[in-house]
Short mmCIF file of the C-alpha atoms (twelve columns), coordinates in Angstrom:
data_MODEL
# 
_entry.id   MODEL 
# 
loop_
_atom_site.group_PDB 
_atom_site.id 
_atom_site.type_symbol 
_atom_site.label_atom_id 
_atom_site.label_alt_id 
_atom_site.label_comp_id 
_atom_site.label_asym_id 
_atom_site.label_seq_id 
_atom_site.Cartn_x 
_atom_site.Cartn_y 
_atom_site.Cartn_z 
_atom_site.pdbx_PDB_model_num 
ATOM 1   C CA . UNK A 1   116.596 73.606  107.711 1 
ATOM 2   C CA . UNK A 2   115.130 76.261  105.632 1 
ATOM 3   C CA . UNK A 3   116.781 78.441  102.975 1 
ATOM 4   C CA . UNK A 4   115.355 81.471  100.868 1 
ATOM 5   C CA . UNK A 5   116.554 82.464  97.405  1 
ATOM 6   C CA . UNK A 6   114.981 85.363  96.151  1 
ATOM 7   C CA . UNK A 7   115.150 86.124  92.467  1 
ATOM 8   C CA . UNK A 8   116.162 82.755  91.521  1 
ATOM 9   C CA . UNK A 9   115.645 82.852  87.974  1 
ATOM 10  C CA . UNK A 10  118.678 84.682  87.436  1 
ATOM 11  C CA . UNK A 11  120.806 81.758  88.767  1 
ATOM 12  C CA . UNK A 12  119.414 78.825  87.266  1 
ATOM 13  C CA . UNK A 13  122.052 76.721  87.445  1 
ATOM 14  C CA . UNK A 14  121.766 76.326  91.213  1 
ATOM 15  C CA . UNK A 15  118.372 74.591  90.739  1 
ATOM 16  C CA . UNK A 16  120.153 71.393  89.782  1 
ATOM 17  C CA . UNK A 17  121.934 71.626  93.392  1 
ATOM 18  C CA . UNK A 18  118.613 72.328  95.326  1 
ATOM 19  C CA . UNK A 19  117.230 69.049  93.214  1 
ATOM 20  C CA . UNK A 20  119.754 66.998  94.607  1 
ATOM 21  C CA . UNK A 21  119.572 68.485  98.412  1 
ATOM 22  C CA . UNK A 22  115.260 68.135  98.499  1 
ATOM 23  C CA . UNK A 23  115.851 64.627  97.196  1 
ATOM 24  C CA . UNK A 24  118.256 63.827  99.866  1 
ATOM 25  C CA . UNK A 25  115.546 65.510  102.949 1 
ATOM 26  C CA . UNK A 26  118.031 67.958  104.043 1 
ATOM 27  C CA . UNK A 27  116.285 71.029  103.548 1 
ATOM 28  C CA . UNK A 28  113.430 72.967  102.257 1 
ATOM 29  C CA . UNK A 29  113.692 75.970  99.936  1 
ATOM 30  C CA . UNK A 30  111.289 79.250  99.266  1 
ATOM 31  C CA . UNK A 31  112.382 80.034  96.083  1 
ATOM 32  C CA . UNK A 32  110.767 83.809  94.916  1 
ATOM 33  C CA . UNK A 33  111.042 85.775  91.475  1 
ATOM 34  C CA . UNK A 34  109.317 88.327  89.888  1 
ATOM 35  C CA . UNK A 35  108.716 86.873  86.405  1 
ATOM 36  C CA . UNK A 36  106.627 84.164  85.967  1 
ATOM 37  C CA . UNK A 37  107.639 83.071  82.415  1 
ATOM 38  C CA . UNK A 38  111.196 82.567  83.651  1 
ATOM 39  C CA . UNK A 39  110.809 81.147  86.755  1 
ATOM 40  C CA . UNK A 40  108.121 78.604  86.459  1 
ATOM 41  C CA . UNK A 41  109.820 77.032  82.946  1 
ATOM 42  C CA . UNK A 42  113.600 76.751  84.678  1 
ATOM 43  C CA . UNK A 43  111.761 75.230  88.327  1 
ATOM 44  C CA . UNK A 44  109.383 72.997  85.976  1 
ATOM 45  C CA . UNK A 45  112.294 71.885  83.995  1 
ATOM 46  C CA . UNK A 46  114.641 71.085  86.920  1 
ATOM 47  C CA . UNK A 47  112.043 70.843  90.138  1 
ATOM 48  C CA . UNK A 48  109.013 69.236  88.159  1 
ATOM 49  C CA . UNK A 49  106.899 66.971  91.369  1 
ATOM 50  C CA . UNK A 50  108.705 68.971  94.167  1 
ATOM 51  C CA . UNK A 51  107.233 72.408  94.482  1 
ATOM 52  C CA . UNK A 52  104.071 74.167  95.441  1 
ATOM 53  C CA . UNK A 53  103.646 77.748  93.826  1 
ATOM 54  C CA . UNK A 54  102.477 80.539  95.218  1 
ATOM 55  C CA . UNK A 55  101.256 83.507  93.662  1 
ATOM 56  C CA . UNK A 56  101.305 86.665  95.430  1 
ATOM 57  C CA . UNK A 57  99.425  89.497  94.312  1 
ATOM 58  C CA . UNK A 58  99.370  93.426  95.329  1 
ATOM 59  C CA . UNK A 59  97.613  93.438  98.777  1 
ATOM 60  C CA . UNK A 60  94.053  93.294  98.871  1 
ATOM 61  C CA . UNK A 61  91.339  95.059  100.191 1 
ATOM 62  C CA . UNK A 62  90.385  92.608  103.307 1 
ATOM 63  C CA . UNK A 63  94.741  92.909  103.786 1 
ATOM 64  C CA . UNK A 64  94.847  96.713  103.595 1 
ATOM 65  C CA . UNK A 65  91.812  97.272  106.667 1 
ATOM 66  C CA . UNK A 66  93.815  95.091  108.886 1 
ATOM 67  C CA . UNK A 67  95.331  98.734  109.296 1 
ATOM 68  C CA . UNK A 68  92.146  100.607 110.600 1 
ATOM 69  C CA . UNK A 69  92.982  103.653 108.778 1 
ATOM 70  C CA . UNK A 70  92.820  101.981 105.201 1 
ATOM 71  C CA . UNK A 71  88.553  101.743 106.003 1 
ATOM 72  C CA . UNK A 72  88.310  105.097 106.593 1 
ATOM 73  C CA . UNK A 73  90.425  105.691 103.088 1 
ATOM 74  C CA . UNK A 74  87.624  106.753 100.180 1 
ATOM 75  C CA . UNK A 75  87.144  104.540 97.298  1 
ATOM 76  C CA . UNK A 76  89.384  106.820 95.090  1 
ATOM 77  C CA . UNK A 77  91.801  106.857 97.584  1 
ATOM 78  C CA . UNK A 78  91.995  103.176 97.481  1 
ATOM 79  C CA . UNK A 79  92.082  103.054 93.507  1 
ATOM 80  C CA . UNK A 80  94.712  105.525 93.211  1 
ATOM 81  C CA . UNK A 81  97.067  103.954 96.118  1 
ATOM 82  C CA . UNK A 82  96.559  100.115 94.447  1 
ATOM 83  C CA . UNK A 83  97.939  97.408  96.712  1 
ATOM 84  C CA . UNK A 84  101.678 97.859  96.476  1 
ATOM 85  C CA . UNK A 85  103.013 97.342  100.186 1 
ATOM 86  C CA . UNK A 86  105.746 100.058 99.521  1 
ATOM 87  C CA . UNK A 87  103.141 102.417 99.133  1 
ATOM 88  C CA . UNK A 88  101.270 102.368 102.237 1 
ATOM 89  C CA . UNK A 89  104.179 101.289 104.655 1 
ATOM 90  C CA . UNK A 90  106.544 104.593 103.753 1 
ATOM 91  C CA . UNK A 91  103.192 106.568 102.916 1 
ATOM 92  C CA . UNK A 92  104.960 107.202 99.454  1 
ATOM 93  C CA . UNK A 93  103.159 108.952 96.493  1 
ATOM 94  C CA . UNK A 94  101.482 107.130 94.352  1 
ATOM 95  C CA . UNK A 95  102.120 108.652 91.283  1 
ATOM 96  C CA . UNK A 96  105.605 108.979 91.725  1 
ATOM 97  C CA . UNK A 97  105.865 105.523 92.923  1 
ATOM 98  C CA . UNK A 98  104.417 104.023 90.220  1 
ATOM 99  C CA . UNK A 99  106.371 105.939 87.739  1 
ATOM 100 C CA . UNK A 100 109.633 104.636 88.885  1 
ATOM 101 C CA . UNK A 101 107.653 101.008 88.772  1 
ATOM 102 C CA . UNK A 102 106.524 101.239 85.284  1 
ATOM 103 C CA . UNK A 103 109.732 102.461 84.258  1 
ATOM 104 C CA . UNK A 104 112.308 99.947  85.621  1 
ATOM 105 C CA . UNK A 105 109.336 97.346  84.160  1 
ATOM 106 C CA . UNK A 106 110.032 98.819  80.995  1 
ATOM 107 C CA . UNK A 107 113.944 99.308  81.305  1 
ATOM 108 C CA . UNK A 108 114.613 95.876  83.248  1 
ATOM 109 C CA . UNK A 109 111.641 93.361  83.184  1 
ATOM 110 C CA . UNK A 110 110.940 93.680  79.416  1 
ATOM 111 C CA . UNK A 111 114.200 93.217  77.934  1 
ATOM 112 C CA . UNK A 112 115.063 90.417  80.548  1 
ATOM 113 C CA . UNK A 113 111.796 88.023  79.132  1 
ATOM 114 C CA . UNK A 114 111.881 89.395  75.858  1 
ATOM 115 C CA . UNK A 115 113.772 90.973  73.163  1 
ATOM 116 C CA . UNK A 116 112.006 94.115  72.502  1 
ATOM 117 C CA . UNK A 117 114.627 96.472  70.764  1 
ATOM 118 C CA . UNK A 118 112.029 99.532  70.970  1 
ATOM 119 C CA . UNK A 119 111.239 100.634 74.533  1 
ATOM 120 C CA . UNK A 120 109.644 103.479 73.376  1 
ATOM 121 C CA . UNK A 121 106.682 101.865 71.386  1 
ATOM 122 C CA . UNK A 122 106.793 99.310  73.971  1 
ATOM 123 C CA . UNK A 123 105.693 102.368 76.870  1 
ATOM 124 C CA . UNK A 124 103.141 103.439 74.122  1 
ATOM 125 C CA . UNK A 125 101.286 100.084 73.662  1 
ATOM 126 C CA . UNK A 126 101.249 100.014 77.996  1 
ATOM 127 C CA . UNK A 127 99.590  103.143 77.685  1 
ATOM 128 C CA . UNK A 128 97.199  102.483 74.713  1 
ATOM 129 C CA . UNK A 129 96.228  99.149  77.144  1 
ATOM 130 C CA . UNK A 130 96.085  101.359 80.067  1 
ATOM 131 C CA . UNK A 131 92.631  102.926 77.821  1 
ATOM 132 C CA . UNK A 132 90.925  99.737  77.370  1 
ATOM 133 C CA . UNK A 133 91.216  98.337  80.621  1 
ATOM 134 C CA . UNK A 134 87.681  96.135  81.531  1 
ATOM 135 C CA . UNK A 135 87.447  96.131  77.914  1 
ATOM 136 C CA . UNK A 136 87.120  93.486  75.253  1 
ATOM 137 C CA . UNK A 137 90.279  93.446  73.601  1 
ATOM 138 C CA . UNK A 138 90.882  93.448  70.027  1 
ATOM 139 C CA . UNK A 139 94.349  92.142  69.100  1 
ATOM 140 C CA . UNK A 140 94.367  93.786  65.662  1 
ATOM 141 C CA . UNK A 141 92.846  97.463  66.267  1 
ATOM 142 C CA . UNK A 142 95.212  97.713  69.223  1 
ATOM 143 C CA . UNK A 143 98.306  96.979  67.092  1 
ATOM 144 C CA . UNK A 144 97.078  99.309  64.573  1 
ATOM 145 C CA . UNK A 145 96.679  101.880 67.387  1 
ATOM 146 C CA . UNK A 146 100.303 101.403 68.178  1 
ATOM 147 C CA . UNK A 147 101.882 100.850 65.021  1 
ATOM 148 C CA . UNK A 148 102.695 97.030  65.097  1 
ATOM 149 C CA . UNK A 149 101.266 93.891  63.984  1 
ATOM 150 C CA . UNK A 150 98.903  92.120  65.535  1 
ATOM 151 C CA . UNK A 151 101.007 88.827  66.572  1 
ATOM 152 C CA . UNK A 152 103.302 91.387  68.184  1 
ATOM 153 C CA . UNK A 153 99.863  93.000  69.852  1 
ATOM 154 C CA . UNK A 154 99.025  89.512  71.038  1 
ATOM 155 C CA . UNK A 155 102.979 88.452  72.359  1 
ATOM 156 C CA . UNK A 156 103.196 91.831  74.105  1 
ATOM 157 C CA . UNK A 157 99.835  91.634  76.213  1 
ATOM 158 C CA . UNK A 158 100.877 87.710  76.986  1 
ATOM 159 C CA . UNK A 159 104.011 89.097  78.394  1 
ATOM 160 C CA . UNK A 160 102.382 91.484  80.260  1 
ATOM 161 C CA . UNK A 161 99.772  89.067  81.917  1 
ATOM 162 C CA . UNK A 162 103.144 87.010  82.279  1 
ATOM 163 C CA . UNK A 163 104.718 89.770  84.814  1 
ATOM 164 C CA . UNK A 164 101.372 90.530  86.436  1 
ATOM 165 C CA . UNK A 165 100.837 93.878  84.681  1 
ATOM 166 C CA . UNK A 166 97.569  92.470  83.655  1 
ATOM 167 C CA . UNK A 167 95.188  89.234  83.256  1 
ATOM 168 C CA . UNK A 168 92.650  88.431  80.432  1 
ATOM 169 C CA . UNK A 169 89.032  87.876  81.692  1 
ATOM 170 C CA . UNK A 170 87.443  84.594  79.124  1 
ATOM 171 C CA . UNK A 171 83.902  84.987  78.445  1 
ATOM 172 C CA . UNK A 172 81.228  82.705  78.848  1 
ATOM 173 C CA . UNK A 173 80.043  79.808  77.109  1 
ATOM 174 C CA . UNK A 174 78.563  76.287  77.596  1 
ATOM 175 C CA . UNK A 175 80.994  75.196  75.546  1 
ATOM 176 C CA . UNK A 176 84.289  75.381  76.686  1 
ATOM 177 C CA . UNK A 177 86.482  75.359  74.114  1 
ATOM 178 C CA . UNK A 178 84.456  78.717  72.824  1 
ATOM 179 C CA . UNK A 179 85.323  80.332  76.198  1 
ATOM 180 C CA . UNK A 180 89.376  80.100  75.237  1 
ATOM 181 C CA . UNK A 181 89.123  81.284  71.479  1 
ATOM 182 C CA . UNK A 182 86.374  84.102  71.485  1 
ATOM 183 C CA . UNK A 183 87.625  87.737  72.777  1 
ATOM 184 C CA . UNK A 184 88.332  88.138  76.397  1 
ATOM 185 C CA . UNK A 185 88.479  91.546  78.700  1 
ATOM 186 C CA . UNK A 186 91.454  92.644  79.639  1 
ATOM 187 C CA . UNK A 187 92.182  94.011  83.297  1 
ATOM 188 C CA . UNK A 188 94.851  95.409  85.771  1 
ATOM 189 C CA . UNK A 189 95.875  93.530  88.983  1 
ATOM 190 C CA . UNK A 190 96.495  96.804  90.313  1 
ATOM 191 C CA . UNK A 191 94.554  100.444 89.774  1 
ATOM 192 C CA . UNK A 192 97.116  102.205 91.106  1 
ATOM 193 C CA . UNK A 193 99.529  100.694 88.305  1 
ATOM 194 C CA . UNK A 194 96.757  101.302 85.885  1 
ATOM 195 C CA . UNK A 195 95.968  105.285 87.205  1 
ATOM 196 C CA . UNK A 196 99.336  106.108 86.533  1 
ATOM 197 C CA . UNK A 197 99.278  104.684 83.032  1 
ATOM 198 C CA . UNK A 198 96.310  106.823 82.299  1 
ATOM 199 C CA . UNK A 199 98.485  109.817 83.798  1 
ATOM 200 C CA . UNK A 200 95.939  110.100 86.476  1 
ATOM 201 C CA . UNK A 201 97.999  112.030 89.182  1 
ATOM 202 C CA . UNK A 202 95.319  112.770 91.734  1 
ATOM 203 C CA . UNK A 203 91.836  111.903 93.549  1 
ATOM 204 C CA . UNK A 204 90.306  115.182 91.421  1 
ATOM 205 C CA . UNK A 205 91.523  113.883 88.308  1 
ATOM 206 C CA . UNK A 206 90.618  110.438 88.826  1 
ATOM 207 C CA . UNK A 207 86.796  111.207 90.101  1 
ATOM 208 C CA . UNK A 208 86.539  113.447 86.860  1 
ATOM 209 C CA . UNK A 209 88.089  110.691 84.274  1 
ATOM 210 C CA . UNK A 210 85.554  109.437 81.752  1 
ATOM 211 C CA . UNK A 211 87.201  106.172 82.700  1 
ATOM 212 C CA . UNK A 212 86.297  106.002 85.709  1 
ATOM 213 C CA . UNK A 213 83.416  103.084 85.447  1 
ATOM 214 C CA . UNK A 214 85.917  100.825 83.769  1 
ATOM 215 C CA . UNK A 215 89.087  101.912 86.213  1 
ATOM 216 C CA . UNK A 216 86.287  101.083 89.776  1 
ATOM 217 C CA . UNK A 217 84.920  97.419  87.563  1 
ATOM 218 C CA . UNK A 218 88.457  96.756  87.247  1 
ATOM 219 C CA . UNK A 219 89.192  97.422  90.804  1 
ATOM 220 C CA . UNK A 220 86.379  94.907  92.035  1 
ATOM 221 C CA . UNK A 221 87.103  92.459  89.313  1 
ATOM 222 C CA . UNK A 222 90.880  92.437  90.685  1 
ATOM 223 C CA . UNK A 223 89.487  91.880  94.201  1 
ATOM 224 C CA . UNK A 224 87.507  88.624  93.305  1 
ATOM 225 C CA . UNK A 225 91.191  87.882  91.729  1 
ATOM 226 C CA . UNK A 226 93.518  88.219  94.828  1 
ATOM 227 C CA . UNK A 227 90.935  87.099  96.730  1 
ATOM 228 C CA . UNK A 228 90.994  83.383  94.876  1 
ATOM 229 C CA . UNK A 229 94.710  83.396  94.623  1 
ATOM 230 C CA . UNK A 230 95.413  83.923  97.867  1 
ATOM 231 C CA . UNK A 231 94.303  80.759  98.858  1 
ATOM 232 C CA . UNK A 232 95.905  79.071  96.415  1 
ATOM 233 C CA . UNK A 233 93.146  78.658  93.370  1 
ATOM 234 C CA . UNK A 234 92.721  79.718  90.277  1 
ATOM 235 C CA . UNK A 235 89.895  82.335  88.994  1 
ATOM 236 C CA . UNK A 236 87.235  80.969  88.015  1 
ATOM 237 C CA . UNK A 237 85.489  84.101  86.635  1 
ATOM 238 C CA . UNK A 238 84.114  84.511  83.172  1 
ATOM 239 C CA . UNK A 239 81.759  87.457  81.655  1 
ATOM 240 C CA . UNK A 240 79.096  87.303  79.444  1 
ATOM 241 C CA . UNK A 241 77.946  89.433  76.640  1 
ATOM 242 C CA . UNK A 242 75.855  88.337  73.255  1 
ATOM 243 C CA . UNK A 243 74.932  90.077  69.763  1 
ATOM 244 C CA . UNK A 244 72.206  91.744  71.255  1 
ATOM 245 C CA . UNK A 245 74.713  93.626  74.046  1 
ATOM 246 C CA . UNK A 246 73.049  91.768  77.117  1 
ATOM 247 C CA . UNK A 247 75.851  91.483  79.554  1 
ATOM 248 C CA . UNK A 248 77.050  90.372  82.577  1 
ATOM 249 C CA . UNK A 249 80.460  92.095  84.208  1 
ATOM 250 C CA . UNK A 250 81.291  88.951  86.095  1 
ATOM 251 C CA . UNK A 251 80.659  85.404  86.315  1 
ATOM 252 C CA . UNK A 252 81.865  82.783  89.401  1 
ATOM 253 C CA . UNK A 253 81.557  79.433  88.501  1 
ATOM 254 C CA . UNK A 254 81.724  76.258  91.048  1 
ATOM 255 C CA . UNK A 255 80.699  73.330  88.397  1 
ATOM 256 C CA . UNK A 256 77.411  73.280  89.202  1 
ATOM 257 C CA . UNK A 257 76.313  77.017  89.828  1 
ATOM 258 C CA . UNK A 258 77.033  80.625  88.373  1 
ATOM 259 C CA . UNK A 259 76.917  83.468  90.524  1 
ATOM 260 C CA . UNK A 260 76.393  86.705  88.421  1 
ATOM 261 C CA . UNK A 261 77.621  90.016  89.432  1 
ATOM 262 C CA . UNK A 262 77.071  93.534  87.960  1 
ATOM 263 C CA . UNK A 263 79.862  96.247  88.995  1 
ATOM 264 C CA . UNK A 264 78.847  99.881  88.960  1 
ATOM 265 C CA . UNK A 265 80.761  103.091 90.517  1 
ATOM 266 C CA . UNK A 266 77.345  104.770 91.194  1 
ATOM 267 C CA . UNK A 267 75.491  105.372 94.922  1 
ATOM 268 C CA . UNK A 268 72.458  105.675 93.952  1 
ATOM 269 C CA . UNK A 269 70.651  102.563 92.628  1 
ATOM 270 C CA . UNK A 270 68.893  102.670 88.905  1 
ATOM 271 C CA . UNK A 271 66.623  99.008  88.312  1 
ATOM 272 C CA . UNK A 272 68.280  99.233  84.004  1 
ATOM 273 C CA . UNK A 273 71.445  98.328  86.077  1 
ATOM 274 C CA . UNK A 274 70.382  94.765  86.434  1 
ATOM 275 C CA . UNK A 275 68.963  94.278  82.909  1 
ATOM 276 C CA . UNK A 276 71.832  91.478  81.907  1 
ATOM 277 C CA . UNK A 277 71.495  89.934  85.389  1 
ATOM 278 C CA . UNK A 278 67.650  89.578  84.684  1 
ATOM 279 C CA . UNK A 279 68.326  88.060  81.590  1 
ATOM 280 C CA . UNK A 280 71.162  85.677  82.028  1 
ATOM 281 C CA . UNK A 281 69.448  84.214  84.952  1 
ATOM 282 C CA . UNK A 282 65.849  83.256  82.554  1 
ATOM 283 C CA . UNK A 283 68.504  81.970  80.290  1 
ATOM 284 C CA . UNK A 284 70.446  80.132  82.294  1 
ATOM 285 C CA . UNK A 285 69.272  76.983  84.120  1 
ATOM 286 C CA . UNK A 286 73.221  77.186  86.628  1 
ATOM 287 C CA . UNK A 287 72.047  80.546  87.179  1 
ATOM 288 C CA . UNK A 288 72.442  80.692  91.453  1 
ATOM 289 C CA . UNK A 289 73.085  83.946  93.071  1 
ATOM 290 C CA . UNK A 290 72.540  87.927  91.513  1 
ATOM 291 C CA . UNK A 291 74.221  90.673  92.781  1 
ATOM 292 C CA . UNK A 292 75.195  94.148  91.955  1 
ATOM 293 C CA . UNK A 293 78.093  95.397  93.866  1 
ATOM 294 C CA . UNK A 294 78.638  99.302  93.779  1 
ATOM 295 C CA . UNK A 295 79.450  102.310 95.568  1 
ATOM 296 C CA . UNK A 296 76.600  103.310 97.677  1 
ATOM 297 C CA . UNK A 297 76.383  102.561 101.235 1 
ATOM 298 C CA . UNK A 298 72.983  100.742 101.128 1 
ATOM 299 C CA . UNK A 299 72.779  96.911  101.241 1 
ATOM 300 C CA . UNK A 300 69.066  95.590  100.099 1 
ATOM 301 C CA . UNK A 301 66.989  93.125  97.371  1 
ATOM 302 C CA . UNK A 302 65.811  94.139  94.470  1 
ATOM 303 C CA . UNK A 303 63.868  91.193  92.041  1 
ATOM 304 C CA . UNK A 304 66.260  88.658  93.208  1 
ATOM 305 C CA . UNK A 305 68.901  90.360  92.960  1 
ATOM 306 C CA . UNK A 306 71.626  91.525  96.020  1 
ATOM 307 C CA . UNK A 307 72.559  94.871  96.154  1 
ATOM 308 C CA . UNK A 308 75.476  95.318  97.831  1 
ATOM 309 C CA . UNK A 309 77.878  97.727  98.877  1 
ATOM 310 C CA . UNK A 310 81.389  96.603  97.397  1 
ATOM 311 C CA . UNK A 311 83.568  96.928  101.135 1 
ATOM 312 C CA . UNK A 312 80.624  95.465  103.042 1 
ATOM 313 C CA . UNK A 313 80.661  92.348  100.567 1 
ATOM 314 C CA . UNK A 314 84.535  91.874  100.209 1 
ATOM 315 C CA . UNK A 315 84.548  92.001  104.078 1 
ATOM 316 C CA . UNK A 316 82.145  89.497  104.775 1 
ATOM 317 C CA . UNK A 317 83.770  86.834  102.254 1 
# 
């Protein structure tokens, strides 16, 4: 009664079939691939009205400490692993794990959803990503960075969010259709992906990287991510950040409130980290719900604001 296909892009003339068997009530199908681009236009095309789809993301935090020894893991620990299931079920390296990864990405994944002739300055413009991770991206610097225009810029980082290297983070804005063209921030769905891109090979390295801010916000930012997908919606995080550099790392909209969220690696709590909090929520009548989610191990109010350790909040969600 049930039949799985896995990697089903790569045969998509047997969709046609599978139409004509669902229509008939003779079976059900899970149908799995690894690249969204090519899988979702040949089921769309052929399947359109008869699937439900699924997208599964490296394992999250509340996954990883249904194994009791992932809580005791250290923060760093848990950036550097990422969410891979590989990883923690043959207690593999990291590094070396993710190497092979990004390479057969590269070698296999690229070419197969798009044309790109040089792998090489492909691998470089991964990397030069890799440094602006939780960062406003701009198209045109980047592909001046790397040595190729900036339509190319823009059609490699699509094809990138396309395989789930990465996502792009919209900002803010009562109106919507400013929230689509202005510049978004661009993130990881996985740390441990983007460590090894940064050639960070080890806890030491990674707790001494001046990254390090932008590689723990993009860890918590990707949490808020699997966590939405996993039951089966769609982000609906913004960030905010006007002329005058007041900012907000993340926003969670439900149509009639905002819930605002700060993200900072520290332990020890300093009141200038909730200056953009402060001011988004006299500026903002949806304003429902502060919080600044970081490192230290204390959970307490501040003005109206939450402070919250990150593992204590992503547990109790």
């Amino acid at each position: 009664e049930l039949a799985i296909i896995d990697e089903v892009q790569r045969a998509p003339d047997i969709l046609s079939y599978i139409q004509t068997i669902t229509d008939e009530g003779k079976q059900k199908f899970i149908l799995t691939g690894s690249h969204q681009l090519l899988l979702t236009e040949k089921i769309s095309q052929t399947l359109s009205g008869r699937t439900r789809i699924f997208e599964l993301m490296p394992l999250s935090y509340r996954e990883l400490i249904q194994e009791a020894k992932n809580k005791e893991r250290s923060t760093l620990e848990l950036m550097l692993q990422g969410g891979y299931p590989r990883i923690h079920k043959d207690h593999l390296n990291p590094y070396e794990w993710y190497q092979q990864y990004i390479k057969s990405y590269i070698e296999r994944d690229v070419r197969e959803i798009i044309n790109i002739g040089d792998l090489i300055l492909f691998e470089r413009f991964l990397r030069l990503t890799g440094v602006r991770a939780a960062q406003t991206i701009n198209y045109t610097q980047l592909g001046n960075d790397c040595g190729v225009k900036t339509p190319t810029a823009m059609s490699w980082i699509s094809l990138m969010c396309a395989s789930y290297i990465c996502f792009l983070l919209p900002p803010y804005f009562v109106n919507f259709n400013k929230r689509y063209i202005k510049t978004p921030k661009l993130y990881f769905y996985d740390t441990g992906v983007l460590c090894t891109i940064l050639n960070i090979r080890n806890i030491e390295q990674l707790e001494n990287h001046p990254l390090l801010g932008h590689i723990f916000e993009n860890f918590i930012v990707s949490e808020f991510y699997k966590n939405s997908l996993n039951v089966g919606e769609q982000p609906p995080y913004y960030f905010y950040r006007d002329q005058k550099r007041n900012e907000v790392d993340l926003i969670e909209e439900d149509g009639q409130h905002l819930k605002l969220f700060e993200i900072k690696y520290g332990q020890t709590f300093q009141s200038e980290w909730i200056r953009g909090l402060e001011f988004l929520k006299r500026n903002e009548s949806k304003s429902n719900g502060q919080y600044l989610i970081y490192n230290g191990s204390e959970d307490f109010s501040y003005e109206n604001v939450q402070i919250c350790n990150w593992r204590k909040y992503f547990e109790m969600q």
